[in-house]
Every structure is written in C-alpha cells, then in structure tokens.
C-alpha positions in Angstrom: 0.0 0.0 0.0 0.6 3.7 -0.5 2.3 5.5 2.6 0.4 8.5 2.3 2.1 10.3 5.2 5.4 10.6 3.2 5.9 14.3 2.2 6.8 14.9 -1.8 7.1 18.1 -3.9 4.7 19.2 -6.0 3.8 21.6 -8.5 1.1 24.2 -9.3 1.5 27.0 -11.8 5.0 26.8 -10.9 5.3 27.3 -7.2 6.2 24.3 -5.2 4.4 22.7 -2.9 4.8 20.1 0.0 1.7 17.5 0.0 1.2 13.4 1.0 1.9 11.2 -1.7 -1.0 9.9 -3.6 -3.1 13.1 -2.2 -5.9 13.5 -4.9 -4.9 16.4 -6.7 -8.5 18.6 -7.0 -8.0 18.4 -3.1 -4.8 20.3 -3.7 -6.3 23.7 -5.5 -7.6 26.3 -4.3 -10.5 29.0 -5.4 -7.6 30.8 -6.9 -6.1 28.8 -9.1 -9.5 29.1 -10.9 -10.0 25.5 -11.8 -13.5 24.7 -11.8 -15.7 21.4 -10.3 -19.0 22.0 -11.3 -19.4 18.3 -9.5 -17.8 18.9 -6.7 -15.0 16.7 -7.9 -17.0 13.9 -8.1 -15.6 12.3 -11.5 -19.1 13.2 -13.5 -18.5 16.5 -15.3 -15.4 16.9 -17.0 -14.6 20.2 -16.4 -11.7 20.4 -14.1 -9.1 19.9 -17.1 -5.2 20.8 -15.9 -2.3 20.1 -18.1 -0.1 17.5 -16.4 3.4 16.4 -16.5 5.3 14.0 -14.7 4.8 10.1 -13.4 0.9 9.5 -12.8 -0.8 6.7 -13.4 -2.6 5.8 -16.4 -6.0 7.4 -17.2 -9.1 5.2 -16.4 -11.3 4.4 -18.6 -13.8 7.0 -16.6 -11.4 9.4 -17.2 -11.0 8.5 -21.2 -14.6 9.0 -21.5 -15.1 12.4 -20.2 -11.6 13.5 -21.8 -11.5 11.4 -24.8 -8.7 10.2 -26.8 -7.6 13.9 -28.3 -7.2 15.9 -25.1 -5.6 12.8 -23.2 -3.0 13.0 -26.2 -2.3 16.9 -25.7 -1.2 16.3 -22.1 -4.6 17.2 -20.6 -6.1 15.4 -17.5 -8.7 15.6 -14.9 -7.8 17.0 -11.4 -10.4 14.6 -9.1 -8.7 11.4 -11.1 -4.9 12.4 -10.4 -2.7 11.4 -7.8 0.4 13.5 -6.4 3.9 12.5 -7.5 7.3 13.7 -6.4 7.7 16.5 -8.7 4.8 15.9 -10.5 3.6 19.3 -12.2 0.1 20.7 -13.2 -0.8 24.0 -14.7 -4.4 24.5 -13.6 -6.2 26.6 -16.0 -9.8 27.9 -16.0 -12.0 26.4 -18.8 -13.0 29.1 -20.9 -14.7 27.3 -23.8 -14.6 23.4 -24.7 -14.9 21.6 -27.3 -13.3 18.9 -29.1 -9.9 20.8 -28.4 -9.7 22.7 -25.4 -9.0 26.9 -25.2 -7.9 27.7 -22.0 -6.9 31.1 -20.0 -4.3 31.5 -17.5 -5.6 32.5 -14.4 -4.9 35.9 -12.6 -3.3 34.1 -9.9 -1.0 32.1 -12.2 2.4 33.2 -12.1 4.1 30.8 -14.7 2.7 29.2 -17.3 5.6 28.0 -19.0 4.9 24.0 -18.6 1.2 24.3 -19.7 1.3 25.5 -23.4 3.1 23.1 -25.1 0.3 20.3 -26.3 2.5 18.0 -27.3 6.6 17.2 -27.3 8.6 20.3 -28.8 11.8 19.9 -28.8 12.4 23.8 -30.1 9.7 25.4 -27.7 12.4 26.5 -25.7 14.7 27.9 -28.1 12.3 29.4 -30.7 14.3 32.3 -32.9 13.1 34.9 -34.9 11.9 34.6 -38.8 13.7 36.1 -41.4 13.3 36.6 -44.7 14.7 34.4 -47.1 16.6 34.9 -50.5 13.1 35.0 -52.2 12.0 37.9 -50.9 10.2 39.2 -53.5 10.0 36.5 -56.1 7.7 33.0 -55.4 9.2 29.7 -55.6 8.9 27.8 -59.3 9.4 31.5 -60.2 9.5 30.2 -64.2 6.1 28.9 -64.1 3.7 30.5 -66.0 1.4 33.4 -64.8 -1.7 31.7 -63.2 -0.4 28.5 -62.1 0.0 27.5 -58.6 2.7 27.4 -56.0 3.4 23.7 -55.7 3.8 20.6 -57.7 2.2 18.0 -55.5 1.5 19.1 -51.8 0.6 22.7 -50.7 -1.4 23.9 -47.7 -3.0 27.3 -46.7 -3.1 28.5 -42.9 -4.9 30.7 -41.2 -3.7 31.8 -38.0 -6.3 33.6 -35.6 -6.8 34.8 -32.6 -9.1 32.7 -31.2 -9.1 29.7 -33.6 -6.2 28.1 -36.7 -7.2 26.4 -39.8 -5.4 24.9 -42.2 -5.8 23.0 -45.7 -4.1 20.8 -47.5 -3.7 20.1 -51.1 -2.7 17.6 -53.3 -2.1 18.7 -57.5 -4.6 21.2 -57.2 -7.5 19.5 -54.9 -8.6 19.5 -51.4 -7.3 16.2 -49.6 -8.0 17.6 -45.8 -8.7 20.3 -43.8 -8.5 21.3 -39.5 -8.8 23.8 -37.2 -7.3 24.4 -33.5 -8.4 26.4 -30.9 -4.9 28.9 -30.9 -2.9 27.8 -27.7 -1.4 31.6 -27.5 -4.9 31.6 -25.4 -2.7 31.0 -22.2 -1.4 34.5 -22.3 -4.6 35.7 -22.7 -7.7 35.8 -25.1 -6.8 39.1 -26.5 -3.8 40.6 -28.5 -3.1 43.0 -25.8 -2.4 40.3 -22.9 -0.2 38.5 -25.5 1.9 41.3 -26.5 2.2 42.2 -23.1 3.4 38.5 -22.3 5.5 38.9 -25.5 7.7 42.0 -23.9 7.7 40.4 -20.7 10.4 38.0 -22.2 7.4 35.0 -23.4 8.1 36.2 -26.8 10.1 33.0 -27.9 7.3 30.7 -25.9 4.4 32.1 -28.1 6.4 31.9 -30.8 7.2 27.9 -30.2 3.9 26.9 -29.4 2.0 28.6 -32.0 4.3 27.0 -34.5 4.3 23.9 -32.6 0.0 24.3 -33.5 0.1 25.2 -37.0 3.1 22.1 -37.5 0.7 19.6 -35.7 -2.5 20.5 -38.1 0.1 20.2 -41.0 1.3 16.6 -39.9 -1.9 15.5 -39.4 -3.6 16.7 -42.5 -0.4 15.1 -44.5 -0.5 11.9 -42.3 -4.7 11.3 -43.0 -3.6 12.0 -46.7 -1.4 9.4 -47.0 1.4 11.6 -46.8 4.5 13.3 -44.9 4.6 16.9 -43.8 7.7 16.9 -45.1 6.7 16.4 -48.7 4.5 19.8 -48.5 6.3 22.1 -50.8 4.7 25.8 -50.2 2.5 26.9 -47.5 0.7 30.2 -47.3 0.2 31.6 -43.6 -1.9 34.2 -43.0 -3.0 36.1 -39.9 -3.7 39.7 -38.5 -0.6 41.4 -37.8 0.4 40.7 -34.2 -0.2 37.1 -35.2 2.6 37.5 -37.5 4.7 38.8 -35.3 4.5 36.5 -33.1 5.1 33.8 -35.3 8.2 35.6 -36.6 8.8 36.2 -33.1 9.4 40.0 -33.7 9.6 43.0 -31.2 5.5 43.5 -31.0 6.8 46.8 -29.1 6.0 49.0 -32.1 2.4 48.0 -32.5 2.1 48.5 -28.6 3.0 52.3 -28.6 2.0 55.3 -30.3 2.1 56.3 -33.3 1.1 53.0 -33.4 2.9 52.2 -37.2 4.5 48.6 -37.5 8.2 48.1 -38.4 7.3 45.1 -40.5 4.2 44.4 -42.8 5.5 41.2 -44.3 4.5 40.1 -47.7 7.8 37.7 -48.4 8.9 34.4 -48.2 10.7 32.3 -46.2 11.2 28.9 -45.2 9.9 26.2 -42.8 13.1 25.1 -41.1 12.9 28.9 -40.1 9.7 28.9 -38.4 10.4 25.1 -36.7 7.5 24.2 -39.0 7.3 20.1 -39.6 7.6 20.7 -43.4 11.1 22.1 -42.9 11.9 22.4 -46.5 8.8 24.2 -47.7 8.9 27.7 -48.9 6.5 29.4 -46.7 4.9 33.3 -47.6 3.3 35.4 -45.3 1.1 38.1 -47.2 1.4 41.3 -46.6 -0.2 43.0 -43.7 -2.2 46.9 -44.4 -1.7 48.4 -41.1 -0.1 48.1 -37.7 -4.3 47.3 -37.1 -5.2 45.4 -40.2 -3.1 41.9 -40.9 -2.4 39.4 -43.8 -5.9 38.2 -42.8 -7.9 40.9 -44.5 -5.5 41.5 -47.2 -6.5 37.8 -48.2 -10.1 37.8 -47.4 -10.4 40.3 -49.7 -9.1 38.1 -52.3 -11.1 35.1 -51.0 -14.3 37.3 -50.9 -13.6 39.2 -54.3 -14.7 42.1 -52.2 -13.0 44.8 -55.3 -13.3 42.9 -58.2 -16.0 43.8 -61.0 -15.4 40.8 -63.4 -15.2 38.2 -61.9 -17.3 35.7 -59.5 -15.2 34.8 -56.6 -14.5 30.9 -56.8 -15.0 30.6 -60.6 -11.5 29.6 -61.5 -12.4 26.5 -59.1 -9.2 27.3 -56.5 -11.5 27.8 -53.7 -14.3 26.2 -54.8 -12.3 22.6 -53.8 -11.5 24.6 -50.4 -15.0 25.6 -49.8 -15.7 21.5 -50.6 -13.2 20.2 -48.5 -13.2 22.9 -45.5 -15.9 22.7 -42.6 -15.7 26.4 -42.2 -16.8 27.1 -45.9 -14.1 28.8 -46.4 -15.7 30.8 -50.4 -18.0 33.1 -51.1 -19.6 34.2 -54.2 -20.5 31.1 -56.9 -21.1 28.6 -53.9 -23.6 31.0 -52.4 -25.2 32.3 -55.7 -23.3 35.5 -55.6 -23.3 37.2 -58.9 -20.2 39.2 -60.5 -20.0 42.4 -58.7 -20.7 45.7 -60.5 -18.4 48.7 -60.2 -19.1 52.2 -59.2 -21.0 51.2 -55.7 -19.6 50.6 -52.2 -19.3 47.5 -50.5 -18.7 46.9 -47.1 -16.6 43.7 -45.9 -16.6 42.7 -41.9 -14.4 39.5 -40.5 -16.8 38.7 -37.3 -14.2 37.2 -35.3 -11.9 38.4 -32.2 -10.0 41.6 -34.1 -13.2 42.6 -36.0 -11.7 43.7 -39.0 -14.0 46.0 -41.6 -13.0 47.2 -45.2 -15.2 49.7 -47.0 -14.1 49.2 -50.8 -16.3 52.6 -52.4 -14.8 54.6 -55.1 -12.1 52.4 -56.1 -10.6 53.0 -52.5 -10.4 51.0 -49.3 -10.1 52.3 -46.2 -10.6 49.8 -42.7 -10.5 49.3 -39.2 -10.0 47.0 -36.2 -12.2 46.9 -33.4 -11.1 44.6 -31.1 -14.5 42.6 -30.6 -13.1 39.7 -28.6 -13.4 35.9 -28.8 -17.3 35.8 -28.0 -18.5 35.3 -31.1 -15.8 32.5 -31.9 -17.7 30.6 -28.9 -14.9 31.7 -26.2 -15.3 33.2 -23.1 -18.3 32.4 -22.5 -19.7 29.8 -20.1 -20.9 27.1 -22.7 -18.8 28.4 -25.7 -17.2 26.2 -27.9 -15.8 25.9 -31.2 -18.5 24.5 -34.0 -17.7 20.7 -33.8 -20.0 18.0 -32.8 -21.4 18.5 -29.8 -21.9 22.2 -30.3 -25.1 24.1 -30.5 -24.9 26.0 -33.7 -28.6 27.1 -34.2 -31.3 28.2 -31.8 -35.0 29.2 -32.2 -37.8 30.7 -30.0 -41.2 29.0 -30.8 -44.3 28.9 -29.6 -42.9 29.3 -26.0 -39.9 27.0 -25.7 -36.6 26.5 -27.1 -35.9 24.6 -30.3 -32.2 23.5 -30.9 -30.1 21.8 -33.4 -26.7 20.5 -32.5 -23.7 19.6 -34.8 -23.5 16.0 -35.8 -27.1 16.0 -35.3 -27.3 14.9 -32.0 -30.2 15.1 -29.3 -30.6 18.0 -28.2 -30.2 16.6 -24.4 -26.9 15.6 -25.4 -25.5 19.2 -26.6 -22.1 19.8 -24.8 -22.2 24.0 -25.6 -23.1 26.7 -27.8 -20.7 27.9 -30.6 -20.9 31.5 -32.2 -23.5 31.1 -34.6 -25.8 29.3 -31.9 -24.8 32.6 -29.5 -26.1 34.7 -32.1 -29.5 33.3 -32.4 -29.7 32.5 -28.7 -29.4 36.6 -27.8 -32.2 37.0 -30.6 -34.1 34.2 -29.3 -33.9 35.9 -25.9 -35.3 39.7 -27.3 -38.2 37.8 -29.3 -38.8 36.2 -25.7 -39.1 39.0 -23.9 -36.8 37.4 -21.6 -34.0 39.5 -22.6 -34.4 43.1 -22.2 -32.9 45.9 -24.9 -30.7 47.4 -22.3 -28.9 43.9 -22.1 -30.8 43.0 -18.5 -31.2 39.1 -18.1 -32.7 38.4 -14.7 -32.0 34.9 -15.1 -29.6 32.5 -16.8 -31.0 30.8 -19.1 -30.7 27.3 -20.7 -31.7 26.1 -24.3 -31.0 22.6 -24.1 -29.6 20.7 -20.9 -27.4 22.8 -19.1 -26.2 24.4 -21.8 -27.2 28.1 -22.6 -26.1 31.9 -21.7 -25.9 33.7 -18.5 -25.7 37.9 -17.8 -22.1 37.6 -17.9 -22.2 35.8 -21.2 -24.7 38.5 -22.7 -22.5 41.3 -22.0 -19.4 39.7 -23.6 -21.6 39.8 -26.8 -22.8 43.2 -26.5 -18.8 44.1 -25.9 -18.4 42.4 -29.2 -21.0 43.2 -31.1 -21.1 46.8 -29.4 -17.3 47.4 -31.0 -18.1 45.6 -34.4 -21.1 47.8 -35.6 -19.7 50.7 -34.3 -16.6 49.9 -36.5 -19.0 49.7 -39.4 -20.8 52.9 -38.8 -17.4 54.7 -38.3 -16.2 53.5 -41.9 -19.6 54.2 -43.4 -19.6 57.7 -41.6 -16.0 58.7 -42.6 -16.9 58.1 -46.4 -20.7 60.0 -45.7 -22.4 56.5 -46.6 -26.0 55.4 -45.6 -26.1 51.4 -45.7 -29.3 51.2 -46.9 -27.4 52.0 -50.4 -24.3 49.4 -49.8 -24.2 47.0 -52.8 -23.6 44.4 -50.2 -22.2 43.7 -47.0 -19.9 40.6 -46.8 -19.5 38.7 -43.9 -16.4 37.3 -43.2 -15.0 34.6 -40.2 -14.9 30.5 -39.3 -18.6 30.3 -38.3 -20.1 33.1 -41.0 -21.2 30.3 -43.0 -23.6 29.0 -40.2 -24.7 32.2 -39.2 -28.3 33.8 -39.7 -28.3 36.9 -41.2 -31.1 37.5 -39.7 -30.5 37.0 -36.3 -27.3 39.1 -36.3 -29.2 41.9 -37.9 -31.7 41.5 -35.0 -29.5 41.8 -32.3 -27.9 44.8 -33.7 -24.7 43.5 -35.2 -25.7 44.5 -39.0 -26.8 47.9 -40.1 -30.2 47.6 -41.1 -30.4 46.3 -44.7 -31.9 44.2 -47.2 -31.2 40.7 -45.9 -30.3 39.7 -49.9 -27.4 42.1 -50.2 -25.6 40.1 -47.1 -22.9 37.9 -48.4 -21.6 35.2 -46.6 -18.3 34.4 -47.0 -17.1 31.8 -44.4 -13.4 31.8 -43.6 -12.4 34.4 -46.4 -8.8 35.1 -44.8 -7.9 31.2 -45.6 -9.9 31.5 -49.0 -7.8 34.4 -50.3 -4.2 32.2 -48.8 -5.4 29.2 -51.2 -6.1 31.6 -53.9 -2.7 32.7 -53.6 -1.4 29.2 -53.1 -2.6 28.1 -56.8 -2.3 31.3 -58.7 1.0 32.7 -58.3 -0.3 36.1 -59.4 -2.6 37.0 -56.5 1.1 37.1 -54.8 1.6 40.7 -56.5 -2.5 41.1 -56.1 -2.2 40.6 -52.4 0.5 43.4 -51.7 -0.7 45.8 -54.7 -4.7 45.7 -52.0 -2.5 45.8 -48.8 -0.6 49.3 -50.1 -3.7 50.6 -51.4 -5.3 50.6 -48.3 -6.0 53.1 -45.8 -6.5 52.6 -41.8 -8.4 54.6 -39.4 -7.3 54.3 -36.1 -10.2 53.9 -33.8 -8.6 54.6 -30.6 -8.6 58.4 -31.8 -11.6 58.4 -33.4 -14.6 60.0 -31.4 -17.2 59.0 -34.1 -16.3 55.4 -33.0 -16.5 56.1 -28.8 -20.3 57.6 -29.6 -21.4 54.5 -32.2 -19.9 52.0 -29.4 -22.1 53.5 -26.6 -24.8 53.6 -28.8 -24.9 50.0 -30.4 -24.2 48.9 -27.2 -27.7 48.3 -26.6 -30.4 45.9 -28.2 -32.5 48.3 -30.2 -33.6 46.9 -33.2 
C-alpha cells in the first residue's frame, strides 16, 4: 500500500508545494487557481481539465470517457482522477470554452505558465528564434512557371492563424485532400492581443512563438499523415494572420504596434522557409502576405481576395481554387459562386466585416479602401463564455424561440439533451431568441440565466461579452460608413467574413444589432475568407503581386482616436432593433 504520510514536492502553476503522496490532486487547488468542479470533484463532469506532466498513473477508462482520446493525447487530464507524484507538475487553468480541443486562459493568480502550453513534445519550444526573410523575398518559388499557375507541384497547404481559432488545408495537385482547425494555444497568455503582447515583452516572446508553431506544424502533420502523406513532402504553405499574429510567429519586437504612433516596423508580404519557423515541413517555402496596417493583418489582405470584395469581373471561386476549399473545408471557407453570388458591378460601395476576435472592416467605395479594427473579442468564436465552444459535434450552432420553448439543433445531429455547448452562430440566435422572448431586455438586462438545451445556454455575464463584441463591431462599421458620408441602406452588399459566417443567420445578427439595417439579400456570406484568399494565392501565383498591390492601397483609421467610433460603441451597445 501507499504511505500517504510521506511528504513529496509538488507543482502548481510553478510554485512548489509540500503534500502526502498519492493526495488527490483537485484536493490540492484552491479558489484561486481558478479551476472549476461544477461536481464537486466527483468524476461526472469533466470540467476540471489541468495540463499535467510527470509520473501519474494511467487514465481510467472514466477518465478516457469524459476527456477522450484527443485531449488525453495533448497532455490534458482531470484533477479529481490524479494522484500527487514527487515533482509531478500541473498548470491548472480555467476552462473558458470546450470543445473537441480545449482553449484555455491562465488564471490571474497564475504566475508561470511556462509547462502548460506546449500540447505536445517540442523539442524547439524552448529555443524558438526569430523569422527572417529568405533569398526569395520578392519572387515565389517555381518563379519560371507561367502566370496563373500554382505554387506547388504535389502538396501545398494554406493557414490561417487567428486569434481565437487556426485552420489549415491541404492540397494535393490542385485538390482538397483535408482540412483542420485548433483552438490557438497563445490563449494561455490571454484571449486578447493585448495580454499576448504584453506576455511577449515580458520576455514570453520565444514561448508564443514555439507553441503557435508547434499548432500550425501539428494541423500540418496530421492533415499530411490522414492523406497518406508526410509533412515533409509539403512544398509551399501560405500563412496568414492579423498582424500581431505575424509577429509572433516571426517572433518580432511587438513593441511597435504597442505604442504610439502606433505604425509597425514590418508588414511582411515575403517568403521564407519552414526550417525557419520550426515548421514540420522544414523544407517548404512558406509566404506570409502582406499586412495593411499596424491594425489590419495578412488576414484581411487575403479575405479580400477570397471574398472578391474589389473585383468587377469576376465571381469569386470561378477559377475552381477555392471552390475545392470551400468543398473540403468545414468552415466554408468561399464566397460568391457557392452561395449564388453574382459578379459584382463597379461604381457602388461595399462593405466587408471578419466577425471574429480583431473585427476587421474594409469599405471598398470609389475604387478605394479604407478599414479598421475593433477589437470585438473571442465571443463570437464561442470563447469566453460559459458554454462556448468551437462548432464541432457537440456544439449548438442554431437556436429558435417557438411557440414558447426553445428549439435546438446540435452539430453532428445529436439530441438536443446531449449538446455539450453553444458555438458563435448558436450565441447569435440565442441573444435574438432571448429579445423575441421578452426574456432578454434591450438594455442587455437578463434576470435569469437561461438554458436552451440541458445545461447548456447563456448567463448575464455571457450577454455582455456579446454586447462588448458586437457593441465594437457595428460601431466599426458605422465609423467607416460615416468617414466616407455612406448610408447602408445604399451598400451594394455587406460581406461577412469569419470560421462560423457560414452558419450564421443573417437575420439573427441583424436582430441583435450586429448588421446595419439592410436588405437581408445584399448580405454575403463568405465563411473563412482570410484562408480563401491564402489558397487563392497558393494556386495562382499572381494573386502574390495582387495581395501586396490591395494591402498598399489601403487606408486605416485608427479607432482609438476616433470619437465617431466612442459615440457609435455607446450607442450600439444596446439591443435596439
């Protein structure tokens, strides 16, 4: 038997600690290390998740169950289950949002957590370095193909690097083989950019770095290993991102785009290769579009492209580049043919919004573009929020009020007793659910949480995280559409950009105030645009030049200064319809 009365070191959050061997470790934390046991520790809910490293004993088959075979793999386990070990070491985390990857904050109290973001082995996450760029600058690999043809003879993948959320696809001679997407395990240092960059000039800049390259070379392996193939055969990848996610993939000096005047040192738009970034397909040649602003990354510069936002001629998808993405990726990743979108007509304005953490909007009117950040936060990505997760099975995704009661559907068509939380498209029509209701009062007053299905639903705390978000993205819009004297009844159409746009009623976000009031037909939705416009650049090496020539053209208004934007957030605050 166990002598439980011998003392052994332990480790939370990276303060040692003296306890009995084979104490239960959920007996160990306290209130503030902010891990939560909605059971009471009683091995039925799941929910007190810490990352774990060191000699426990095997998971129990209870303990596969409520984890499952993913998060057990990513160094996850369940406080009630474990057992102290000399120098065994947890990072307890509070869940934020769940799904079937975990995204996880660091809590206030948490003074290290250096042993909690790496998922999986990394040799390198210790000794990350910064990106440069290579010899090819300026000019694309196969640099004597002909105009139009794409970046890679037999494997080439796009990436999209977020805030909140990663995707990535792979392709094989011009198809779709495989797509995934990640929650981004930056998350640690916070959900925003502002916590990460602080984290990054705290001297965390080489661990946000590794870990985010240690995510984006995990989805590559694994898309290349259910292919048949090895990431090392991938030949060019195309990374996008806003531009602090650049940065810290590059790991450069975020200091610049911390501090007025606010103007960033590097926009990007080059090439370089994998071995530099500790990517798993060392030897491809990797390009990270350029970036507009300090504000604005990669990731509108290539939504543009994947939306066909400025183009007069031509329906987005029609050359068939994106049409295999939008085929192959769950986040519908096209707009325009797939979704019946005619060709454009020049000469009117169009208005192009990424609902996702950064909020990005571009107003193309006149031949120009001028755009914004607004800083929305993760809520409509399904984090933060009590039962947010990402849109995999399990998830809520839509949610109706009728005839007095809640009506649900839940991805992978599940019961709706067996829904395991609410991702951002399901958060949408919940809030306008909760106005038609009367339960939910224009002023954002809930008096009481409520659930749509199980135990899963929104509480006050939850609602005001989405008028925060939604609050800061239409007063973005207004801004842009005031700056250029712009009513949006006369907008040729407003594009809607981001992961879960596909799966989002148009309707419900105009109801809860997100959209400026307009015809419902003129609403585009474009799914994950960003990763769109990287595969357009992936198999036309063209867009390449495209890209920059939209990035430069571009002008950014800086919302911080702007007092249009401080009098549209106040207002749109609020539930008004």
């Amino acid at each position: 038997m166990t002598d439980n009365s011998e003392k052994i070191r332990f480790w939370i959050n990276g303060e040692a600690l003296f306890a009995e061997l084979g104490t239960t470790v959920s007996s160990l934390l306290k209130k503030s290390h902010g891990v939560e046991m909605p059971c009471g520790g009683r091995h039925a809910c799941g929910k007190c998740m810490v990352y774990a490293e060191g000699s426990f004993a095997a998971p129990s088959e209870t303990e596969k169950k409520l984890l499952g075979a993913e998060r057990l793999a990513q160094g996850i386990r369940l406080a009630c289950f474990l057992k102290a070990v000399p120098d065994g070491k947890i990072d307890a985390l509070r869940q934020e949002a769940d799904g079937e990857e975990t995204i996880c904050v660091s809590t206030p109290s948490a003074p290290s957590v250096s042993s909690a973001v790496s998922m999986s082995p990394a040799p390198t996450s210790e000794r990350a370095v910064a990106a440069q760029p290579s010899e090819r600058t300026s000019a694309a690999p196969s640099a004597e193909a002909a105009p139009g043809a794409r970046l890679y003879r037999h494997l080439g993948a796009a990436v999209d690097i977020g805030t909140t959320t990663i995707a990535a696809v792979l392709y094989r001679e011009g198809r779709a083989v495989g797509t995934m997407g990640a929650w981004n395990p930056q998350s640690v240092f916070g959900a925003d950019v502002i916590s990460r960059m602080e984290a990054s000039l705290e001297g965390k800049a080489g661990k946000l770095a590794a870990i985010v390259r240690e995510a984006v070379s995990r989805l590559l392996t694994e898309l290349a290993e259910h292919a048949g193939e090895s990431a090392e055969a991938i030949e060019t990848v195309i990374i996008t991102g806003n531009t602090s996610m650049l940065y810290f993939l590059t790991q450069k000096d975020p200091r610049c785009l911390s501090r007025a005047p606010f103007e960033a040192d590097e926009l990007f738009g080059w090439w370089t290769i994998g071995e530099a970034l500790d990517l798993s397909c060392r030897k491809a040649d990797v390009y990270l579009p350029r970036c507009m602003s300090a504000f604005v990354g990669a990731d509108i510069t290539t939504a543009i492209l994947g939306s066909g936002l400025t183009e007069t001629n031509r329906i987005p998808g029609a050359d068939g580049s994106h049409k295999e993405a939008a085929a192959a990726i769950d986040t519908n990743v096209s707009c325009g043919e797939l979704n019946g979108v005619s060709a454009s007509r020049g000469g009117r304005s169009r208005l192009m919004v990424d609902v996702g953490t950064n909020g990005e909007i571009v107003l193309f009117h006149k031949e120009r573009l001028i755009c914004c950040a607004t800083a929305a936060g993760p809520a409509f990505e399904g984090a933060g929020l009590s039962c947010g997760m990402r849109g995999v099975a399990g998830a809520i995704d839509h949610v109706n009020w009728e005839n007095g009661s809640w009506k649900v559907h839940v991805i992978g068509d599940r019961e709706a007793s067996t829904a395991e939380g609410i991702c951002g498209s399901g958060v949408i029509d919940g809030v306008a659910g909760l106005l038609e209701s009367g339960l939910l009062e224009d002023t954002g007053y809930l008096e009481e949480d409520v659930c749509f299905a199980g135990n899963v639903g929104l509480t006050a705390e939850d609602i005001r995280e989405v008028q925060l978000a939604k609050g800061a993205i239409r007063a973005g819009m207004e801004t842009l559409l005031a700056e250029e004297k712009i009513d949006a009844a006369g907008l040729e159409g407003l594009y809607v950009a981001g992961g879960f746009g596909s799966y989002m009623s148009a309707k419900s976000a105009e109801r809860i105030g997100l959209f400026p009031k307009i015809d419902l037909s003129r609403i585009k939705i474009c799914g994950n645009a960003a990763l769109a416009g990287a595969v357009r650049i992936l198999h036309d090496r063209r867009m390449e030049k495209e890209a920059t020539a939209l990035a430069e053209r571009a002008k950014t208004i800086n919302l911080g200064s702007s007092a249009k934007f401080q009098e549209f957030y106040m207002e749109y605050m609020m539930f008004d319809e």
